[in-house]
Residue frames relative to the residue before (quaternion, step in Angstrom):
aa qw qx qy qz dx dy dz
X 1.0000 0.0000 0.0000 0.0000 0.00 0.00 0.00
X 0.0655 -0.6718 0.7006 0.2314 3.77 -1.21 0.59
X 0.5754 -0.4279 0.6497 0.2523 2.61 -2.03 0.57
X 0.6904 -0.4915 0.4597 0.2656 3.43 -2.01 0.70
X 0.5445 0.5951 -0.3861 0.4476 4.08 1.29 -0.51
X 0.8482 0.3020 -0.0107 0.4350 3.10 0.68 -1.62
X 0.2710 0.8416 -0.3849 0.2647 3.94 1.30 0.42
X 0.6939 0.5943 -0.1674 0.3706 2.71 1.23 -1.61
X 0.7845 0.2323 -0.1836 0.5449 3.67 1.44 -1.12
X 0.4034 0.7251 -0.4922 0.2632 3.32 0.75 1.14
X 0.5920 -0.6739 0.3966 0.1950 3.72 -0.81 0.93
X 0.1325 0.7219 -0.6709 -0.1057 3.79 -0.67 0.12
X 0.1583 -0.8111 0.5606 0.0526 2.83 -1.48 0.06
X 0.5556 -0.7098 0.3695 0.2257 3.59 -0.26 2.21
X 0.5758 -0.3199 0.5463 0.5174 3.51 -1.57 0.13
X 0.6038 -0.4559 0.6229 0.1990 3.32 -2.19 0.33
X 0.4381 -0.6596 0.5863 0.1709 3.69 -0.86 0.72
X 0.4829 -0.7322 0.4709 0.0948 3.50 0.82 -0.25
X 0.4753 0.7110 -0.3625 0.3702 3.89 1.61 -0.64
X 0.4270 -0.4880 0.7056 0.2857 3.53 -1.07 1.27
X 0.6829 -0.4628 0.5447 0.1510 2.60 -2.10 0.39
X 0.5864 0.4848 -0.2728 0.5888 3.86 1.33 -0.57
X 0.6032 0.6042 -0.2701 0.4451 3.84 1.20 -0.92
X 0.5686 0.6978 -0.3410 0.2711 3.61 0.83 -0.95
X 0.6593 0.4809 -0.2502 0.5210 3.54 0.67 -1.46
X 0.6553 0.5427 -0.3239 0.4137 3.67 0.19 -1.88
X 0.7865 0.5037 -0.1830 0.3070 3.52 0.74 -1.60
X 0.6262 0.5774 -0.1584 0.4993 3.21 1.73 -0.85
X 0.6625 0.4845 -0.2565 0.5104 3.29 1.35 -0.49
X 0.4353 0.7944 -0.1676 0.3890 2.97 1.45 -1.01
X 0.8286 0.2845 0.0529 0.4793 3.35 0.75 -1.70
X 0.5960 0.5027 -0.3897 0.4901 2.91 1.53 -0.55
X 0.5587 0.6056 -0.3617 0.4361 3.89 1.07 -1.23
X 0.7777 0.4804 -0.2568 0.3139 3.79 1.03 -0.97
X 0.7393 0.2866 -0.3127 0.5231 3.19 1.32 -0.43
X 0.5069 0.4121 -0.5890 0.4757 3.80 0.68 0.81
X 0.5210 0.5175 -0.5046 0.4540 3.83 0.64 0.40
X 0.6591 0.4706 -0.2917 0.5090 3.22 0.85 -1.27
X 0.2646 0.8992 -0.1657 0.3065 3.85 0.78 -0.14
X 0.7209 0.1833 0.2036 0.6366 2.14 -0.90 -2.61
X 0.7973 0.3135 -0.3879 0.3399 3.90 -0.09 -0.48
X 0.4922 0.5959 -0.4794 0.4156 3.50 0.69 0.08
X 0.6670 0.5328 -0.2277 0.4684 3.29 1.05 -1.94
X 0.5498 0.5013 -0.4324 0.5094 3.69 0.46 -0.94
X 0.8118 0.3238 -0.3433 0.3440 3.69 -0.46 -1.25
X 0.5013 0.5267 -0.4604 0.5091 4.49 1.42 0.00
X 0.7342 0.4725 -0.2598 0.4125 2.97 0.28 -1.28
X 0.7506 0.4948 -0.2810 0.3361 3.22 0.22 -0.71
X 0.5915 0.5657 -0.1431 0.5565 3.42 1.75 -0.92
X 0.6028 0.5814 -0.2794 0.4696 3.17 1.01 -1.16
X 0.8106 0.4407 -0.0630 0.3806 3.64 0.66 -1.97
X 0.7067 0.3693 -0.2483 0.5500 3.41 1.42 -0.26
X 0.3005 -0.7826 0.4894 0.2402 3.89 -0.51 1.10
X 0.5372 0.7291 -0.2711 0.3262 3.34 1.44 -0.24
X 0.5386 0.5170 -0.1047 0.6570 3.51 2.03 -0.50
X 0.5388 0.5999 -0.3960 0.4393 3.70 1.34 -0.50
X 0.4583 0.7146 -0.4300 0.3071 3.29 0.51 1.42
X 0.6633 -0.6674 0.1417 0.3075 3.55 -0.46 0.18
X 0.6086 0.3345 -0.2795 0.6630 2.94 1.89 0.07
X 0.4674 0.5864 -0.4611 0.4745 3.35 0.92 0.96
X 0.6539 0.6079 -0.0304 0.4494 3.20 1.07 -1.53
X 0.5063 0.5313 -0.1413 0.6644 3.29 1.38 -1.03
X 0.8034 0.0720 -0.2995 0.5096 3.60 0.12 -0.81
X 0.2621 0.6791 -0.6250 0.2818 3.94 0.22 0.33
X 0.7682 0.5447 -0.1311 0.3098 3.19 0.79 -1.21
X 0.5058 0.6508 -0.3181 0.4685 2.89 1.74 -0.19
X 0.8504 0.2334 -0.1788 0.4363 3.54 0.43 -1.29
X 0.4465 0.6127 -0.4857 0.4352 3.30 1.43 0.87
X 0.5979 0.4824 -0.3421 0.5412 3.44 1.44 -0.63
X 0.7800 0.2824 -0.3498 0.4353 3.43 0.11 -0.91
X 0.5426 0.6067 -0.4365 0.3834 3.52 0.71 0.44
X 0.5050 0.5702 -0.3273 0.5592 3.56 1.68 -0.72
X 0.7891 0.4464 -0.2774 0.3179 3.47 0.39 -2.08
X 0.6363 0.4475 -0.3900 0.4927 4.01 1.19 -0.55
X 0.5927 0.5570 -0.4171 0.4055 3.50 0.56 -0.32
X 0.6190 0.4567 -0.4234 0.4785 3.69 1.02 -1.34
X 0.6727 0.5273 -0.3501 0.3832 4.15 0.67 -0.61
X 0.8342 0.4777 -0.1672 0.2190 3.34 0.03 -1.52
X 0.5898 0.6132 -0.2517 0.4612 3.37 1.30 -1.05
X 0.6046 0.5278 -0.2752 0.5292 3.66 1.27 -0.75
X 0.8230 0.2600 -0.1938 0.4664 3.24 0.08 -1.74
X 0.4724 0.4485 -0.6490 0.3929 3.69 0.84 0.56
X 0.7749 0.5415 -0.2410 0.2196 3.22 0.29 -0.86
X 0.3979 0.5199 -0.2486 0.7139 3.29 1.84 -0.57
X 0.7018 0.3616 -0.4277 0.4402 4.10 0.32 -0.20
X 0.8256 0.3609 -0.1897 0.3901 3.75 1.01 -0.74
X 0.7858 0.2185 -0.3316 0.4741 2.78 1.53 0.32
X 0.4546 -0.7283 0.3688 0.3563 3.70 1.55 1.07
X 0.6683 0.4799 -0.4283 0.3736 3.71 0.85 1.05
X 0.4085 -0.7742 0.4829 0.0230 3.04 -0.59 1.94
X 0.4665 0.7534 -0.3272 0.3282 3.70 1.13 0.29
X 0.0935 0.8273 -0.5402 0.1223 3.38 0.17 1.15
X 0.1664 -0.8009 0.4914 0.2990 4.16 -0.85 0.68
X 0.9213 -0.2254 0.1726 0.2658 2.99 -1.66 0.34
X 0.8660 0.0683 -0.2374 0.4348 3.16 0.46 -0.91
X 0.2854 0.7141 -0.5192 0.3730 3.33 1.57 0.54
X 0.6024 0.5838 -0.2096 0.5023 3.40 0.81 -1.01
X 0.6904 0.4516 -0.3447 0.4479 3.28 0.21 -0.77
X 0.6520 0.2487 -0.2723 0.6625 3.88 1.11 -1.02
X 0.4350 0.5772 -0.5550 0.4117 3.45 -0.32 0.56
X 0.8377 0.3151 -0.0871 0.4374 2.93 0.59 -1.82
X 0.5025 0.5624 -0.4350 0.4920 3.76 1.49 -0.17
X 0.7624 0.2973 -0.3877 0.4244 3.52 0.25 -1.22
X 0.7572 0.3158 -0.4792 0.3119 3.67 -0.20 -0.58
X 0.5823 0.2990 -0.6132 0.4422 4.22 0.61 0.61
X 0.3656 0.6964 -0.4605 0.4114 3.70 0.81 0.27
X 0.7712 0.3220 -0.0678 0.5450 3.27 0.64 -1.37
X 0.5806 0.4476 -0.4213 0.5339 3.89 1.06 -0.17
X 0.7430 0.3968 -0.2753 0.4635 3.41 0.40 -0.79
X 0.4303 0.6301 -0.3772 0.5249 3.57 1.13 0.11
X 0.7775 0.3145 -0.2742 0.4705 3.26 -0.01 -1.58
X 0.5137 0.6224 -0.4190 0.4161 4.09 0.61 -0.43
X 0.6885 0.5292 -0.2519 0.4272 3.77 0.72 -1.22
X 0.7163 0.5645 -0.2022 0.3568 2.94 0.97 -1.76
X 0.7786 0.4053 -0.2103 0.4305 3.23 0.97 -1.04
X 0.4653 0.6826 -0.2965 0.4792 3.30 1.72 -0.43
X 0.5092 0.6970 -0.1957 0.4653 3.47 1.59 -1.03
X 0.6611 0.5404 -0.1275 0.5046 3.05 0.47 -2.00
X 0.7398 0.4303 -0.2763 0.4372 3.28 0.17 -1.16
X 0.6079 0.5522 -0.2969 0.4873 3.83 0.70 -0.62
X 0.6822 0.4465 -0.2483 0.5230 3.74 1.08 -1.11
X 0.5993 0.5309 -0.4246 0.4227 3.42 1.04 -0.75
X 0.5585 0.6191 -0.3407 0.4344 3.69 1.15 -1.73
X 0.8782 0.2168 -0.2881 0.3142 3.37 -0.12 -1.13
X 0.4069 0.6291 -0.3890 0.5360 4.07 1.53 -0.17
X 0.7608 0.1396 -0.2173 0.5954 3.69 -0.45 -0.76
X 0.7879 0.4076 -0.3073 0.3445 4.41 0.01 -0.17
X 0.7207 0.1178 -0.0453 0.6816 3.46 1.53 -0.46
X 0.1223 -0.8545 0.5046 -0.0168 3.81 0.41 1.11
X 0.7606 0.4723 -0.1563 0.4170 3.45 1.21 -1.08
X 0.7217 0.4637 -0.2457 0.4514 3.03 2.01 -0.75
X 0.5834 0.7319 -0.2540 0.2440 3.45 1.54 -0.71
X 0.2607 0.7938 -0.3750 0.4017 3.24 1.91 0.33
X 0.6761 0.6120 0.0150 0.4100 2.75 0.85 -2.41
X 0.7981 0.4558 -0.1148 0.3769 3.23 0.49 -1.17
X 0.7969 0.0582 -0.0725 0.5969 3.06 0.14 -1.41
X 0.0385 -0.6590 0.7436 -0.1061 3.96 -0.09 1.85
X 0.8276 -0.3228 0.3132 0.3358 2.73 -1.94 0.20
X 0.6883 0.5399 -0.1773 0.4509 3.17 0.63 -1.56
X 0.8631 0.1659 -0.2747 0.3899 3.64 0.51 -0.15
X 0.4341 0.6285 -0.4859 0.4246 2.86 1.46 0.48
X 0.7417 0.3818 -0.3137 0.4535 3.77 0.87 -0.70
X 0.5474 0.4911 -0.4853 0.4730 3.92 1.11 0.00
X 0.4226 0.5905 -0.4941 0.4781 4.13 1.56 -0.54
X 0.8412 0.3880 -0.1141 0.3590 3.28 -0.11 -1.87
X 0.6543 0.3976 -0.3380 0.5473 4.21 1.13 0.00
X 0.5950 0.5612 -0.3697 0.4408 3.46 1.10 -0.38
X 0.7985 0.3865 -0.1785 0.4257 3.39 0.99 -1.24
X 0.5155 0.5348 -0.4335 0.5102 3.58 1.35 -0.05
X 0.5368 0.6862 -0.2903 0.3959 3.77 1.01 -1.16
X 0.8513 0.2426 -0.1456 0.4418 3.33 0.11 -1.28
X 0.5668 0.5953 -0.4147 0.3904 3.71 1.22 -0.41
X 0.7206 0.5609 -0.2939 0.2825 2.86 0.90 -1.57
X 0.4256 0.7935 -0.2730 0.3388 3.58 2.38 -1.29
X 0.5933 0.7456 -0.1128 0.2817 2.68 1.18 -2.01
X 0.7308 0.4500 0.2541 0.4459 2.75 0.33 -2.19
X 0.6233 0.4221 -0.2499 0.6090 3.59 1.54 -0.09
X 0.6276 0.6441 -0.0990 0.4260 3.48 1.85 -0.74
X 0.5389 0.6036 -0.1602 0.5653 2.84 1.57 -1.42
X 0.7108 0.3639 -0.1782 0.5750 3.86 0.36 -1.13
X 0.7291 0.2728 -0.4669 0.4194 3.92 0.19 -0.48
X 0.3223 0.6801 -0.5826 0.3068 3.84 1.07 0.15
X 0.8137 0.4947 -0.1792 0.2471 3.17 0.48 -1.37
X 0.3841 0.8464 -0.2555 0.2661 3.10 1.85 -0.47
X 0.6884 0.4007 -0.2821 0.5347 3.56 0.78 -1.14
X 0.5904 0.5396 -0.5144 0.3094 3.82 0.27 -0.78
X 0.2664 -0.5770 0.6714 0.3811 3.06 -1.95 -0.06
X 0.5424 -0.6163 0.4895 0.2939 3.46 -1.94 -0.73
X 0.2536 -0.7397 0.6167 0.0906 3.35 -0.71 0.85
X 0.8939 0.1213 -0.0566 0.4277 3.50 0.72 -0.03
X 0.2395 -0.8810 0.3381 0.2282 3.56 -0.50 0.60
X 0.5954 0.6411 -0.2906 0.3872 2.99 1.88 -0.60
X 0.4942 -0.7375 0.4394 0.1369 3.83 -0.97 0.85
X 0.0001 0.8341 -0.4747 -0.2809 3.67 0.01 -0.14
X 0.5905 0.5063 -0.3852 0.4965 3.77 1.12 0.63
X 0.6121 -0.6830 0.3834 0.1087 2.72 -1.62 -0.46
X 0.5811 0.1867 -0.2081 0.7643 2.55 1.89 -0.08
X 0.3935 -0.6965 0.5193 0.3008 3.84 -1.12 -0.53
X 0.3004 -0.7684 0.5341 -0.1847 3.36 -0.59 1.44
X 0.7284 -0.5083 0.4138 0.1998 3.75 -1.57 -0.64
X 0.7375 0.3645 -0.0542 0.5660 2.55 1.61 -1.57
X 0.5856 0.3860 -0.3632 0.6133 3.57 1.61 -0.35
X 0.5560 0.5842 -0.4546 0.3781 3.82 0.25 -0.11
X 0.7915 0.2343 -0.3424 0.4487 3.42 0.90 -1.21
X 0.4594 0.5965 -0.5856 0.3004 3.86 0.40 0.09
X 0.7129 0.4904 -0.3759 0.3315 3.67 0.83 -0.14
X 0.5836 0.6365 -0.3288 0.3822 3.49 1.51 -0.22
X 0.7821 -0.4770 0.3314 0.2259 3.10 -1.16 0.75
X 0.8714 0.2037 0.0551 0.4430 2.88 0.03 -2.09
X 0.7323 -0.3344 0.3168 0.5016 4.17 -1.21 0.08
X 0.0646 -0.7292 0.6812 0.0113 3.99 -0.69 0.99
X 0.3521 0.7190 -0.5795 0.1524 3.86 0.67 0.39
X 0.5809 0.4517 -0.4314 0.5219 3.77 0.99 -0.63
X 0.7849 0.3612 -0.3642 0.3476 4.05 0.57 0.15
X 0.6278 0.5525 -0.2962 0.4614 2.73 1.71 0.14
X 0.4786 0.5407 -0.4142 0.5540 3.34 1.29 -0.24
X 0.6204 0.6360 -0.1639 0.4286 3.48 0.45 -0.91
X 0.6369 0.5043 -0.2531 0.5253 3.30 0.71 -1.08
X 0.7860 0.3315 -0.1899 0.4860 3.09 0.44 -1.94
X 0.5501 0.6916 -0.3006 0.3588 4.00 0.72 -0.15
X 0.6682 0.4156 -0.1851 0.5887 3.27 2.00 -0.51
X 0.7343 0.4690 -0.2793 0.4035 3.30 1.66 -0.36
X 0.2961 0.7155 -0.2855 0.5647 3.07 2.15 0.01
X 0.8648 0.1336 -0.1782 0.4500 3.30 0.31 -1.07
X 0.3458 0.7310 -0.3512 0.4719 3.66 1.20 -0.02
X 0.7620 0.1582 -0.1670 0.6054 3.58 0.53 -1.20
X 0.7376 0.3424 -0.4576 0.3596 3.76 0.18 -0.96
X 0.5580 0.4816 -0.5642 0.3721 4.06 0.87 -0.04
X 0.3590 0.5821 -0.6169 0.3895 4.33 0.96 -1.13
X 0.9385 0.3284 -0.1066 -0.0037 2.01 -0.45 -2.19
X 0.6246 0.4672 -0.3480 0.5200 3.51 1.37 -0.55
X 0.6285 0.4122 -0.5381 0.3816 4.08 0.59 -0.26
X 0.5488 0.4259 -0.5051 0.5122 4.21 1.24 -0.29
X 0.5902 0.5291 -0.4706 0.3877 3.53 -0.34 -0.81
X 0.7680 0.4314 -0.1599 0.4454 3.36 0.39 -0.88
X 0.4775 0.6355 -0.1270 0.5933 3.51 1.26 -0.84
X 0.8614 0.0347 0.0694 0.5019 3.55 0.15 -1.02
X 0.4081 0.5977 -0.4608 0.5137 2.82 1.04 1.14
X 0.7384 0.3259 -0.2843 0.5174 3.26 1.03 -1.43
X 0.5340 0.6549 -0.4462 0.2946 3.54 0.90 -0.72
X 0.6877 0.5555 -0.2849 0.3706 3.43 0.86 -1.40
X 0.5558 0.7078 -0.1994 0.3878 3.17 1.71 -0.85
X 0.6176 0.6025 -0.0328 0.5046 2.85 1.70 -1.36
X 0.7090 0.2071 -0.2245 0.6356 3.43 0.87 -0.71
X 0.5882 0.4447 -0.4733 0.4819 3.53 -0.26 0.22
X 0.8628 0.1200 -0.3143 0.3773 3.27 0.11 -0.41
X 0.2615 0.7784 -0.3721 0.4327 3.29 1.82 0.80
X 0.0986 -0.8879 0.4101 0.1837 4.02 -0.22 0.77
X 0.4853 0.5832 -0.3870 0.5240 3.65 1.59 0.07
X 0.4981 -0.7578 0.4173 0.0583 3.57 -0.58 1.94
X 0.6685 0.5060 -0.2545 0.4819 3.51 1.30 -1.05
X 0.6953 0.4850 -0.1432 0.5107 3.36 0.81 -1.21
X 0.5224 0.4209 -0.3269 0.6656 3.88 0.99 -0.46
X 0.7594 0.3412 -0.3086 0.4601 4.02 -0.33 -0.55
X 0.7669 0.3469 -0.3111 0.4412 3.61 0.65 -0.58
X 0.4962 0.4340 -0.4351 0.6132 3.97 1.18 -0.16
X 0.7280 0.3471 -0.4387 0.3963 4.14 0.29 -0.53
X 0.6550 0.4640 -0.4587 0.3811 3.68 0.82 -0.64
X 0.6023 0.6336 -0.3206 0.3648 3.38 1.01 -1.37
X 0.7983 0.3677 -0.1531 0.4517 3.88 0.63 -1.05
X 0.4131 0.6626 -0.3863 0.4910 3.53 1.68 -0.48
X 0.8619 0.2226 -0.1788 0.4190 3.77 0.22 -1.67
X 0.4594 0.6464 -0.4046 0.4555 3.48 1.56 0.59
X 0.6356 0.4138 -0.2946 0.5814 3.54 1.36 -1.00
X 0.7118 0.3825 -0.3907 0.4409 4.02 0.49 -0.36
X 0.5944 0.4111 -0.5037 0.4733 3.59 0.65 0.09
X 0.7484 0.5532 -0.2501 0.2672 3.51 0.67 -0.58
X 0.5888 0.3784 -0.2803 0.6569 3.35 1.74 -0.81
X 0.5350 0.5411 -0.5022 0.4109 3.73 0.90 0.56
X 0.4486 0.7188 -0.2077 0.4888 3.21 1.33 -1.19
X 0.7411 0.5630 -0.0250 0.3650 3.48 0.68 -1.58
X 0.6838 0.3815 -0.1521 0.6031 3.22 0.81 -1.31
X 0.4849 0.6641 -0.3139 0.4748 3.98 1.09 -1.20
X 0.8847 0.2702 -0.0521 0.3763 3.22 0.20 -1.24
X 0.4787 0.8024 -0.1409 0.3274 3.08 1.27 -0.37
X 0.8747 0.1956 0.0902 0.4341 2.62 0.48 -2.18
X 0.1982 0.7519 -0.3972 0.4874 3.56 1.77 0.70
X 0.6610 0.5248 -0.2328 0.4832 3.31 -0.06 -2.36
X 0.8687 0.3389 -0.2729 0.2368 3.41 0.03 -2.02
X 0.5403 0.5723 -0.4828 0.3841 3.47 1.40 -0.99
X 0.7184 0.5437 -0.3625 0.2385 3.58 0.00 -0.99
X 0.6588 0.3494 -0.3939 0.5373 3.54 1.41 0.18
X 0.7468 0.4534 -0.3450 0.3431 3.67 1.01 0.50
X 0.2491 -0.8094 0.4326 0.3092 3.57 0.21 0.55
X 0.5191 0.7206 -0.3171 0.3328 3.70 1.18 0.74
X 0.4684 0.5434 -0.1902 0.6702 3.04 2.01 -0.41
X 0.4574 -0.7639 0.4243 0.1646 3.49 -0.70 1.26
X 0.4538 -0.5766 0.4259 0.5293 4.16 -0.30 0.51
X 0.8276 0.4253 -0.2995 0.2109 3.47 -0.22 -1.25
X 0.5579 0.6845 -0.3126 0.3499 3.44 2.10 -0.03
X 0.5279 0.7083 -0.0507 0.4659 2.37 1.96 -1.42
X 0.6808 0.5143 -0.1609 0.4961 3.75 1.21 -1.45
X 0.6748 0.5759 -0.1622 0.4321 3.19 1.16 -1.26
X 0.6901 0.4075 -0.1520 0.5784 3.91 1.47 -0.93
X 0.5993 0.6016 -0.3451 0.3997 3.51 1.34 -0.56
X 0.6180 0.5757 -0.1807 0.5039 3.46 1.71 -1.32
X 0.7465 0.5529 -0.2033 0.3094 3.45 0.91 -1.23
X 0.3521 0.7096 -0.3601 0.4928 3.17 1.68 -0.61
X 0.8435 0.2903 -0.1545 0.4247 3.75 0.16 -1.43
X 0.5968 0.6026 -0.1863 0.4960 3.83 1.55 -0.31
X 0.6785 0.2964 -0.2365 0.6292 4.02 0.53 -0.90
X 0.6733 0.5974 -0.3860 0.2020 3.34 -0.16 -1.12
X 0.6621 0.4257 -0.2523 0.5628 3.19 1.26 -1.90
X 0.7094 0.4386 -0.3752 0.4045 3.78 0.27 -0.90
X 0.7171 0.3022 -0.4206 0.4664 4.36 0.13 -0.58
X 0.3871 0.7455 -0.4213 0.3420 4.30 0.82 -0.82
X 0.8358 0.3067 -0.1697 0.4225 3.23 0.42 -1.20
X 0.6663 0.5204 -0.2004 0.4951 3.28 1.15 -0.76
X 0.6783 0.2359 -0.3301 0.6126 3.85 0.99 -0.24
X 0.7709 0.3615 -0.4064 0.3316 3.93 0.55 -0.39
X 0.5507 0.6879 -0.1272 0.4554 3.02 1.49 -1.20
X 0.8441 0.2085 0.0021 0.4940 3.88 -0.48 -1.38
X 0.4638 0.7000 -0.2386 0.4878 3.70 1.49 -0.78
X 0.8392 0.4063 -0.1538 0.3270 3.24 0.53 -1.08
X 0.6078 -0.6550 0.2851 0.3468 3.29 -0.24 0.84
X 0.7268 0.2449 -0.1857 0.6143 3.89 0.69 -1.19
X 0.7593 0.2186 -0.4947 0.3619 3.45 0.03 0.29
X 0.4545 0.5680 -0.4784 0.4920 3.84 0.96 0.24
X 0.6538 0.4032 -0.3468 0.5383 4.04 0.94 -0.28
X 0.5764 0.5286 -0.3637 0.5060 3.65 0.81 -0.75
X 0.7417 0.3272 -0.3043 0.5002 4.11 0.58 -0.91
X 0.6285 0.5478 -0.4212 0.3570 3.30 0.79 -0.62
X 0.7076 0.4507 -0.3003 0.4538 3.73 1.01 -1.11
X 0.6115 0.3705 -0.4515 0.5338 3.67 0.58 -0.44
X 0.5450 0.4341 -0.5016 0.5127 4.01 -0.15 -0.06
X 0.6887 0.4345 -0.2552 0.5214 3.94 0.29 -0.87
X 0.4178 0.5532 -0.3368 0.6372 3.94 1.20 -0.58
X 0.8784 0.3635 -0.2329 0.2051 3.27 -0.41 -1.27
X 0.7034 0.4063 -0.2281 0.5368 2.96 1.72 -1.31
X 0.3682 0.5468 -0.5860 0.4712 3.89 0.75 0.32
X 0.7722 0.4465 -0.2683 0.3639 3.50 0.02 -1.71
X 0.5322 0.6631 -0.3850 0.3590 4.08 1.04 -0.51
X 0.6979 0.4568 -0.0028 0.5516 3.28 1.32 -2.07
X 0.5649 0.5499 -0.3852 0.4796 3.82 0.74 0.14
C-alpha cells in the first residue's frame, strides 16, 4: 500500500506487449510510420482550413476541431507505446498515467461532441437552408464550440481528481494504456462514488450523441426523400450516411471498453485490443473520409501541392 505523500512517485507497470524479439524493430517502425501519417493528415486538414478564408465556414470550423482532437488523442498513445516498444519497458509513473489517462477520455469525449455538433449543422443546412445563415453565425458558432470544450474538459478534470485521495494497492496494470476503469482496480479503498460517476458521464455521453443524431437524421432523411432535386438529395444522403458510420463506429469503440471492465465475461485481450483502438483508427480514417473526402478541401490540397510543384521546376 502507498500512502497519499508518496503516490505521486510510485511506478506502475502496463500489461506486456508480448513482442518476440525479431518483432521489435518491424513493430517500432511500424508505429512510428503510423502516427506521422496520423500527423501529416490531421495537420494537412488545420492547415489547410486555417490558410484558406474560403473554408471559414461553419461546417468547416466545426470540423477543424476534429483533427485537432484526434491529433491530441494519438499523441496521448503513441509516444509511450513507442517507447515501451524500443525499449521493452512497460513502466509508466503515476502521474504520467493520470495525464495519459485524462487526455485520451478528453479526446473520447471530444470526438462524441464533435460529431454530435456536425450532426446538428448538418440538421439545420440540409432542413432549414434559408435559416442556417441566421443560425449557425459566427458568433454562435464559437459560444457552441467554447461552451462544449469548457464543460467537458470540467467534466473530465473531475473524473481524474476523484481519484486523487485514494491510495494503491498495486502497481501492476492489466492494459495497455491507462484509463478510469483500469486506474481504479488498483486502489485500495471503495471507488463506488467514482464509479457511479464514471458510469453517469457515459450514460449521458452516449444517450445525449445518440439521441441529438437519431433525431438529426431522422428529420434529414425526412428531408431528402421528400426532397425532389436528385443532386442535392444524393449529396445530403452520401454526406450524412459516412458521418453516421464513422460515428456509430466511434460509439461501439468507445463503449464497449468502459462496459467490459465491469464484466468479467468479456475476455482481457478483447477488451485491451478496443481500449487501444479508440485512440488508433479514429485519428487515421477521420481525416480521410472528413478531411480529403470532401470536395473543397480536397481542391484546396490539391492546388497548393500543384503551387508547390510549379515553384520546385522554376
Amino acid at each position: 500500500m502507498y500512502p497519499n505523500g508518496s503516490v505521486f512517485s510510485v511506478m506502475l507497470t502496463l500489461h506486456s506487449l508480448e513482442l518476440p524479439q525479431a518483432s521489435i524493430y518491424p513493430a517500432f517502425i511500424a508505429g512510428t510510420a503510423t502516427y506521422l501519417f496520423i500527423l501529416l493528415c490531421n495537420l494537412t486538414i488545420v492547415v489547410t482550413i486555417c490558410e484558406n478564408r474560403n473554408l471559414h465556414k461553419p461546417m468547416y470550423i466545426l470540423l477543424l476541431n476534429l483533427p485537432i482532437n484526434d491529433a491530441i488523442g494519438a499523441t496521448s498513445l503513441f509516444p509511450q507505446l513507442l517507447y515501451s516498444i524500443w525499449s521493452q519497458d512497460r513502466s509508466i509513473s503515476y502521474p504520467a498515467c493520470l495525464f495519459q489517462g485524462f487526455i485520451i477520455h478528453l479526446y473520447g469525449g471530444a470526438s462524441h461532441l464533435i460529431l454530435t455538433a456536425m450532426a446538428f449543422d448538418r440538421y439545420i443546412a440540409i432542413c432549414f437552408p434559408l435559416r442556417y445563415g441566421a443560425i449557425m453565425t459566427t458568433s454562435n458558432l464559437v459560444k457552441i464550440i467554447t461552451v462544449m470544450w469548457l464543460i467537458h474538459f470540467i467534466i473530465i478534470f473531475v473524473l481524474f481528481c476523484l481519484l486523487m485521495p485514494y491510495k494503491i494497492c498495486q502497481t501492476y496494470m492489466a492494459e495497455l494504456i491507462c484509463y478510469n476503469p483500469s486506474l481504479m482496480k488498483i486502489m485500495c479503498e471503495d471507488t463506488t462514488v467514482n464509479n457511479i460517476y464514471g458510469l453517469f458521464i457515459l450514460s449521458s455521453y452516449h444517450c445525449v450523441s445518440l439521441s441529438v443524431v437519431a433525431f438529426t437524421y431522422i428529420h434529414i432523411l425526412i428531408t431528402c426523400v421528400t426532397n425532389k432535386q436528385t443532386d442535392a438529395k444524393i449529396k445530403a444522403l452520401q454526406t450524412c450516411g459516412t458521418h453516421l458510420v464513422v460515428f456509430l463506429f466511434l460509439e461501439f469503440n468507445t463503449f464497449f471498453p468502459l462496459i467490459a471492465h465491469r464484466s468479467e465475461n468479456v475476455p482481457a485481450h478483447l477488451r485491451r485490443v478496443f481500449s487501444t483502438s479508440v485512440v488508433v483508427f479514429p485519428p487515421i480514417v477521420n481525416p480521410l473520409v472528413y478531411g480529403f473526402k470532401t470536395k473543397e478541401i480536397r481542391q484546396k490540397i490539391v492546388n497548393c501541392f500543384k503551387r508547390k510543384k510549379n515553384s520546385c521546376f522554376r
